[in-house]
N, C-alpha and C positions, 0 to 999 in steps of 0.2 A: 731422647730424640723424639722430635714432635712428627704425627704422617696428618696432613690436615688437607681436604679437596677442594678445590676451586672451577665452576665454570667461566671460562674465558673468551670474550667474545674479542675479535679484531675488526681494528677498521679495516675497510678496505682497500686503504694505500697500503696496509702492512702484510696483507695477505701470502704474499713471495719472501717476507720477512721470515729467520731462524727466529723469532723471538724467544720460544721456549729455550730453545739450546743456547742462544745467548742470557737469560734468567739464570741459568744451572753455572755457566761460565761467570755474570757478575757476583752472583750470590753465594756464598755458601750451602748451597742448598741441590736436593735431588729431584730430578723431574720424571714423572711418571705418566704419559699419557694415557689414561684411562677407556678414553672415549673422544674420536676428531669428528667433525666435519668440516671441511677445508674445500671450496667451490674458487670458481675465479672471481667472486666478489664479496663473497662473506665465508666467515669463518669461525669455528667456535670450538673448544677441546676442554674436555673434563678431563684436570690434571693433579696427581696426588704431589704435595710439595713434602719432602722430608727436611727433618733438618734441627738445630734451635731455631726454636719459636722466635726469638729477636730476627735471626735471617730471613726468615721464612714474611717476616711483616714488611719487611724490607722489602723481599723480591716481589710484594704485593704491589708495592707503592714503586717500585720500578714497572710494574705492567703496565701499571697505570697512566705513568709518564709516558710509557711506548703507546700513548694511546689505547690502553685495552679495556676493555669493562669487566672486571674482575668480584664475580659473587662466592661466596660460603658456597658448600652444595650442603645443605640442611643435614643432619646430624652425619655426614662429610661418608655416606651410603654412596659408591658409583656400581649399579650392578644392569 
């Protein structure tokens, strides 16, 4: 099982959005909020994904689609 971390930025239409909890629902995969900041027009959360690494590329490319901007956190350190 792969743990790999991701910062995720939302647009701001999506902000009222479950998107992480909907991520854990389409995916195979576990979500782990690390770190939010969630305002009423931006938003951003460092989040660990567990999972197979196939699910886990997946649930990337689904954030994506939900509009999200989704980076590596560099050697995947949330401290």
């Amino acid at each position: 099982m792969a743990h790999l971390r991701f910062h995720i930025r939302f647009p701001e239409d999506k902000i009222r959005e479950p998107i992480i909890y909907q991520i854990g629902r389409e995916y195979n995969v576990v979500t782990d909020v690390r770190r939010a900041d969630v305002r009423d027009t931006t938003g951003w959360a460092d989040v660990e994904l567990s999972g197979d690494t196939v699910e886990i590329e997946r649930a990337v490319v689904g954030l994506r689609a939900k509009g999200c901007v989704v980076d590596p956190i560099e050697l995947n350190v949330v401290e």
